[in-house]
C-alpha positions in Angstrom: -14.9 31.6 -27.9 -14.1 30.3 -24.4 -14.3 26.4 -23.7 -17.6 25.2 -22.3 -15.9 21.8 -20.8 -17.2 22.5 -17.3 -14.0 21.9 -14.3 -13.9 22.0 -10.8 -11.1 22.4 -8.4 -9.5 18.9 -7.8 -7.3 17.7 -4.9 -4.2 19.5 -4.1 -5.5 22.6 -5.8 -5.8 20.9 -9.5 -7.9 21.7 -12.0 -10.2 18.2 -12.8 -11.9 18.4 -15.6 -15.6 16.7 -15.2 -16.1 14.9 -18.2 -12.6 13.0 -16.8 -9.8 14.3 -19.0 -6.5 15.9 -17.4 -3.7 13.8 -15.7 -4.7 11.5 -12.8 -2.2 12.2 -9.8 -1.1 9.5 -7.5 1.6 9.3 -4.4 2.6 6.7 -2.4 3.5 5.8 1.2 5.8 3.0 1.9 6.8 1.7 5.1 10.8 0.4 5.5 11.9 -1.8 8.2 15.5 -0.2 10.2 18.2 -2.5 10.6 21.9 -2.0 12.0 25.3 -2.9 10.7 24.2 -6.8 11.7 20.6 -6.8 10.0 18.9 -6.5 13.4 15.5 -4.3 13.8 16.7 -1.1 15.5 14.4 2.5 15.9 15.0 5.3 12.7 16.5 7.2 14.8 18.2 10.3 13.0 16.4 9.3 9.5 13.2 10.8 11.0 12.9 14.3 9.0 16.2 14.0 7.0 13.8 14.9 3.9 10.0 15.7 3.3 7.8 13.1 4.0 10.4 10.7 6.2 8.0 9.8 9.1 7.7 7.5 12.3 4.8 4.4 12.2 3.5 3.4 15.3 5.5 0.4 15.4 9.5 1.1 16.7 11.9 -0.4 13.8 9.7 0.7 11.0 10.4 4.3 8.4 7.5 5.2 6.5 8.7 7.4 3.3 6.0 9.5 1.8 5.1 11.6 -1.4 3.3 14.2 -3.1 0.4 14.0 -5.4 1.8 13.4 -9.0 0.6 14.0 -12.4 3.3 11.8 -14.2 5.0 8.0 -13.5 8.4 10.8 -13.9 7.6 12.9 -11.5 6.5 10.3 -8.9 9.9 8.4 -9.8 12.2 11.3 -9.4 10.4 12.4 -6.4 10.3 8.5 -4.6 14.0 8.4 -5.4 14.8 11.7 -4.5 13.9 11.3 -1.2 15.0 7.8 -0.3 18.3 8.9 -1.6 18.7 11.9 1.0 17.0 9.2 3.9 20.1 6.7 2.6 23.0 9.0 2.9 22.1 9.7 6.5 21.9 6.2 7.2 25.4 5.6 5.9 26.4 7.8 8.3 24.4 6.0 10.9 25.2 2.4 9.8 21.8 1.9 9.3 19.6 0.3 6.4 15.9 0.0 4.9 15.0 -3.4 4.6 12.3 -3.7 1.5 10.6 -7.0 3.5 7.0 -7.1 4.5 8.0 -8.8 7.3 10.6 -9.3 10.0 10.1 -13.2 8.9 11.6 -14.1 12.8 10.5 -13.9 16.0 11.2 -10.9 16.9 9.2 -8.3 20.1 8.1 -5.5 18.1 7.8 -2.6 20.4 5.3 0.4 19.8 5.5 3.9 20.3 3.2 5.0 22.8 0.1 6.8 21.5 -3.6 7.0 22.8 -5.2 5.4 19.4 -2.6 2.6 19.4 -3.9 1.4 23.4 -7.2 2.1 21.8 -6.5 -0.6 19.3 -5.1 -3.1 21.4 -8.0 -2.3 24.1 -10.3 -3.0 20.9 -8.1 -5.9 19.2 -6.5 -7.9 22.3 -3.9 -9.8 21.9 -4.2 -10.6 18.3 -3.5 -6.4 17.7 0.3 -8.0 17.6 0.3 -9.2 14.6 0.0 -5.6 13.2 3.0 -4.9 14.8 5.0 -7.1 12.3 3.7 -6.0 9.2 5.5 -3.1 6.8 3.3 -2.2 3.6 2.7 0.3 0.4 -0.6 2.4 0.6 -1.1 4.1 -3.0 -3.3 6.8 -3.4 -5.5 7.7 -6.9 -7.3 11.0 -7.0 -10.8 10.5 -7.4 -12.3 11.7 -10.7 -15.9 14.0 -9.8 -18.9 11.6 -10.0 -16.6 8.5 -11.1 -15.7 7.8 -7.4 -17.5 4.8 -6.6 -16.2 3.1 -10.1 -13.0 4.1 -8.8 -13.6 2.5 -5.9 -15.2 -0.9 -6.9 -12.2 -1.1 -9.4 -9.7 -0.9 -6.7 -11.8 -3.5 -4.7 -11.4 -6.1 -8.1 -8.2 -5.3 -8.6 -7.5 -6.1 -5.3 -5.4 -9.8 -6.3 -2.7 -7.5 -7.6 -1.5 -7.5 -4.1 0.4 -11.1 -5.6 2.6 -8.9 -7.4 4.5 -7.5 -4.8 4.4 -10.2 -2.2 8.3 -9.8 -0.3 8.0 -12.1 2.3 6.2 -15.8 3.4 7.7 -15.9 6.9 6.1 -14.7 10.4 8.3 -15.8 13.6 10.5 -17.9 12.2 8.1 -20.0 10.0 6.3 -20.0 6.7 2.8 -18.5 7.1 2.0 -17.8 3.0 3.2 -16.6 0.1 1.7 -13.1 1.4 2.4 -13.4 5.3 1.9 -9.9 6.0 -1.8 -9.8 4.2 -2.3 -13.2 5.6 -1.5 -11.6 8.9 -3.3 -8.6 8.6 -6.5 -9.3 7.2 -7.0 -13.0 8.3 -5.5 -12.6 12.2 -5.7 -9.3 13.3 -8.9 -8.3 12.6 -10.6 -12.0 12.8 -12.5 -10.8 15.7 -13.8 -7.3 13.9 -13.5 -8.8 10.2 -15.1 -5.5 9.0 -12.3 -3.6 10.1 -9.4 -4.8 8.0 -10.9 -7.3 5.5 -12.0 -6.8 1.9 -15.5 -4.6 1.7 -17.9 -5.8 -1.2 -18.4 -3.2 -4.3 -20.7 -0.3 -2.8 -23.6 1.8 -5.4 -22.4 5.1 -4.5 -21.0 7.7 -1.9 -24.4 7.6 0.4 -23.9 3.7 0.8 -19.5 4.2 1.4 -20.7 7.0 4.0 -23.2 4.9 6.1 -20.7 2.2 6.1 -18.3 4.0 7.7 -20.7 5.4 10.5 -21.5 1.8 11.0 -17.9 0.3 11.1 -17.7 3.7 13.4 -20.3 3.4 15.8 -18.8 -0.9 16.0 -15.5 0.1 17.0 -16.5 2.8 19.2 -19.0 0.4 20.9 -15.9 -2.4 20.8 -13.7 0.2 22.7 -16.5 0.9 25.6 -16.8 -2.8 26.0 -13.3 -3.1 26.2 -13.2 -0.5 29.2 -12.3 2.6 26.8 -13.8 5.8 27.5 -16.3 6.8 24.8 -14.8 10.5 24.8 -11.4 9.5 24.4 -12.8 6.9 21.3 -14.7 10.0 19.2 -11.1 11.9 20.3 -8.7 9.9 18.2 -10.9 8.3 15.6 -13.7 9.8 13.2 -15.2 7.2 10.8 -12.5 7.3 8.0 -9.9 6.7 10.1 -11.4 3.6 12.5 -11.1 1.2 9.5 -8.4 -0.5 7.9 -10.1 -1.8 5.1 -7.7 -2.7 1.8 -9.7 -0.3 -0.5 -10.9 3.0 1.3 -12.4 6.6 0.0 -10.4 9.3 1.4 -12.4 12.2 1.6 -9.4 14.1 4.0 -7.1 13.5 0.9 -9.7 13.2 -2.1 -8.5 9.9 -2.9 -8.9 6.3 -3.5 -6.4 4.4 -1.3 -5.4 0.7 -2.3 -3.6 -0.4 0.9 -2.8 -3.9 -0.1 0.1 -4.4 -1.2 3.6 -5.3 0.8 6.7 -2.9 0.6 8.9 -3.7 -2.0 12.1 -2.3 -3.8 11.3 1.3 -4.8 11.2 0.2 -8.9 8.5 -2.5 -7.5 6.6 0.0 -6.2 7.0 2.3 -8.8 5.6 0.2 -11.5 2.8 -1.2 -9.2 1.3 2.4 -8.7 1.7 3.0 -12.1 0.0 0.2 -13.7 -3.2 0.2 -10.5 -3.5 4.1 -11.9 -3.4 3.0 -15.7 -6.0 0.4 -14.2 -8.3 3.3 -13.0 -7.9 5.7 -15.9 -9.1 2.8 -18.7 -13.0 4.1 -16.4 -12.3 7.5 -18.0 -13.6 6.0 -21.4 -14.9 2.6 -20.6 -18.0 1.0 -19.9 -18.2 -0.4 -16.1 -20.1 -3.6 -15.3 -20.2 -6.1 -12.6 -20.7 -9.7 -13.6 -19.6 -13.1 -13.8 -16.4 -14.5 -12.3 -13.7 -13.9 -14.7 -13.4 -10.4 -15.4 -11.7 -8.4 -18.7 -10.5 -5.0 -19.3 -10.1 -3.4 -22.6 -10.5 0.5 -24.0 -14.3 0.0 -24.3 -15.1 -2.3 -21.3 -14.1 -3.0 -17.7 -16.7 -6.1 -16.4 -15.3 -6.6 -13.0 -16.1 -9.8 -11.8 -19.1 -10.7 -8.9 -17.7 -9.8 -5.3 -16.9 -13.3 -4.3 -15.1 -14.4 -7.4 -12.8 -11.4 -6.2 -12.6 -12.7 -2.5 -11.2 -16.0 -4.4 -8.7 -14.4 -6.1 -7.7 -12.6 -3.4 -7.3 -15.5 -1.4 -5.1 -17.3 -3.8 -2.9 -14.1 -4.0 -2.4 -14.1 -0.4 -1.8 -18.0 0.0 0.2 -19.1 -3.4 1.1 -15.5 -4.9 1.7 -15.6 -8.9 2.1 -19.5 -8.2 -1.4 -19.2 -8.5 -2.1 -19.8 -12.2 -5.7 -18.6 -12.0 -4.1 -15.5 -10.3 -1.5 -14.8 -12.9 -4.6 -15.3 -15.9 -7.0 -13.2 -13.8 -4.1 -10.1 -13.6 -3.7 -10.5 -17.0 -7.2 -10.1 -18.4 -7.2 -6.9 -16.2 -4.7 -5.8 -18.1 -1.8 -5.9 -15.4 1.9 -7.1 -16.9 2.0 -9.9 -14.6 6.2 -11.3 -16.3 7.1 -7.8 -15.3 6.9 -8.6 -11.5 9.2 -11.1 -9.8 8.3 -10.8 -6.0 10.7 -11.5 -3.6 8.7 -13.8 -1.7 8.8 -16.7 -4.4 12.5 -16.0 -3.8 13.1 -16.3 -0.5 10.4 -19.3 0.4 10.8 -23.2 0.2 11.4 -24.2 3.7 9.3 -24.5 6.3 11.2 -22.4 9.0 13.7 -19.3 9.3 16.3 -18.8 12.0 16.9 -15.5 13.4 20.5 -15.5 11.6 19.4 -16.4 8.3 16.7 -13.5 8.8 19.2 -10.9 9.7 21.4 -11.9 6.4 18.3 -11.5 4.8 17.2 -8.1 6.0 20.6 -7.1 4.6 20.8 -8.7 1.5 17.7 -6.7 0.3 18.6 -3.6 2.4 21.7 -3.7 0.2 19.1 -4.2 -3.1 17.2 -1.4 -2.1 20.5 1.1 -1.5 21.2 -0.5 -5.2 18.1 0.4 -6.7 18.1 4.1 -5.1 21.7 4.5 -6.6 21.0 2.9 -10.2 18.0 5.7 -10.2 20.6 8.4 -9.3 23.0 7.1 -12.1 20.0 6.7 -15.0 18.7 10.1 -13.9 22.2 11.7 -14.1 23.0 10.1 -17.6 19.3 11.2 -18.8 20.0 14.6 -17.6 20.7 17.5 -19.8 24.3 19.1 -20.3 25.4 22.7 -19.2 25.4 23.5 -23.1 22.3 21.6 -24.1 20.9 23.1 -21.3 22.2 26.7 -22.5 21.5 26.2 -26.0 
């Protein structure tokens, strides 16, 4: 007798089952600052296209390494690795390296590559669009489950202090800013002047409300642009409503996702286990109860209760200023069920003075440009002991 469960085609050609079973893919994009042979900010270059997903940002010194959906933690490892191994070994050869820091922590001129929706932005922005220019992040994407979206999505927004747990660096031109100086940078200076663009939206009831959003945050920027002396044409040319907001938590409809843009690059493993415990967070919704209430928030296998939308803003606020410092950060991750002694971000490591010369920045960048080549290669070894013999392989 055939099956009656009733499935759809999901993202990227899967089959998604309705009632929520079947694997929950996820990918990841991570952005690496480029250093020379004396740790300072220099273009990719040669890196660009050396694999699959190697790609230029908009800013100069800066490598974004992307993957493909997954199904498994394994398969996005081996892929992750894979491909930042292949990016390395042409950087040997170039006597370049990827620097795993949110930040160039010094003063540094960040140069752009020219582009019609980057003069857009800073048309739109002003001067403040410069503080984009210094920040290097991890975007992970969940594939949305049919119906289960907006859960998705309003679990994404309260899990949103998570971004403590990969916090790499306090410093912006040559001084401490916060334990999270990119987010701090980002969501609290960039986009001051158009908050709704780049901060924190509340929890939304469904798809309809997420949509008309968007056309409103759309029809804002596009009006910001005409005020700013920006043809409209050239607005509705380069941006559609998706793509004119920069909002941590987003619906992807081009990709069928949920995107959690919030977190800072970080060593590979980091980033691995991040992605994998904010997926495990979205796939306890395939068998839980939702609600929204109170300030504290809980997640076990019957119930998720994610806490009222300012609580989270708190949260969030302490993650960005004192990291896991934060002790009401740290006991918040943890009734969410996130493994907050298996993190040590790089930022707690690196902070404890109040400024940062460009010297000590550049031994920096290549201090953890060496970590992350060490990381890469200690995958390659573990994957090459775990692999199979000729005969076993045979047998």
């Amino acid at each position: 007798m055939s099956s009656t469960t009733d499935h759809r085609s999901g993202p990227h050609g899967t089959a998604v089952s309705v009632d929520g079973s079947g694997p929950l893919r996820r990918s990841i994009e991570v952005e690496y600052w480029v250093v020379d042979e004396e740790g300072r900010l220099v273009e990719p270059g040669g890196l660009v296209g050396t694999t699959e997903g190697a790609e230029r940002e908009f800013v100069e010194p800066i490598l974004e390494v992307k993957t493909t959906p997954c199904e498994t933690t394994a398969e996005l490892r081996g892929e992750l690795y894979e491909r930042l191994e292949t990016v390395l070994r042409r950087a040997d050869e170039l006597g370049k390296g990827l620097v795993p820091l949110a930040t160039p922590m010094s003063e540094e001129v960040i140069g752009e590559l020219d582009g019609e929706r980057t003069r857009i932005q800073n048309r739109v922005v002003g001067d403040d669009f410069r503080y984009v220019r210094h920040c290097a992040g991890t975007h992970i994407h969940v594939e949305q489950r049919p119906g289960r979206e907006i859960d998705q999505l309003n679990a994404l927004v309260a899990a949103d202090p998570a971004l403590a747990l990969a916090n790499t660096s306090p410093y912006f031109d040559g001084r401490r800013l916060a334990a999270g100086a990119r987010s701090k940078l980002y969501r609290r200076m960039a986009y001051d002047d158009v908050p709704h663009q780049g901060g924190l939206w509340r929890y939304a009831d469904d798809t309809r409300e997420w949509s008309r959003r968007l056309e409103r945050r759309f029809e804002e920027f596009v009006t910001a642009a005409v005020n700013a002396g920006v043809d409209r044409t050239a607005v509705e040319s380069n941006f559609d409503p998706e793509s004119a907001v920069w909002t941590p938590v987003q619906l992807r409809e081009c990709f069928s996702t949920v995107e959690w843009r919030s977190p800072d690059n970080a060593l590979p493993s980091e980033v691995l286990r991040l992605a994998d415990d904010v997926a495990g967070f979205v796939e306890r919704l395939d068998g839980a109860e939702l609600r929204i209430e109170g300030e504290t928030g809980r997640a076990t296998e019957e119930t998720v209760v994610l806490p009222e939308f300012d609580a989270v803003l708190r949260y969030v606020d302490a993650a960005i200023e004192e990291g896991l410092e934060s002790e009401d950060v740290r006991s918040y991750l943890d009734r969410m069920g996130f493994d907050v002694d298996a993190y040590s971000p790089v930022t707690h490591d690196i902070d404890g003075r109040e400024s940062i010369s460009p010297e000590e920045a550049r031994e920096l960048r290549l201090e953890h440009a060496e970590r992350l080549e060490r990381d890469v290669r200690g995958a390659e070894r573990r994957s090459a002991r775990e692999a199979p013999s000729l005969r076993e392989r045979t047998d």
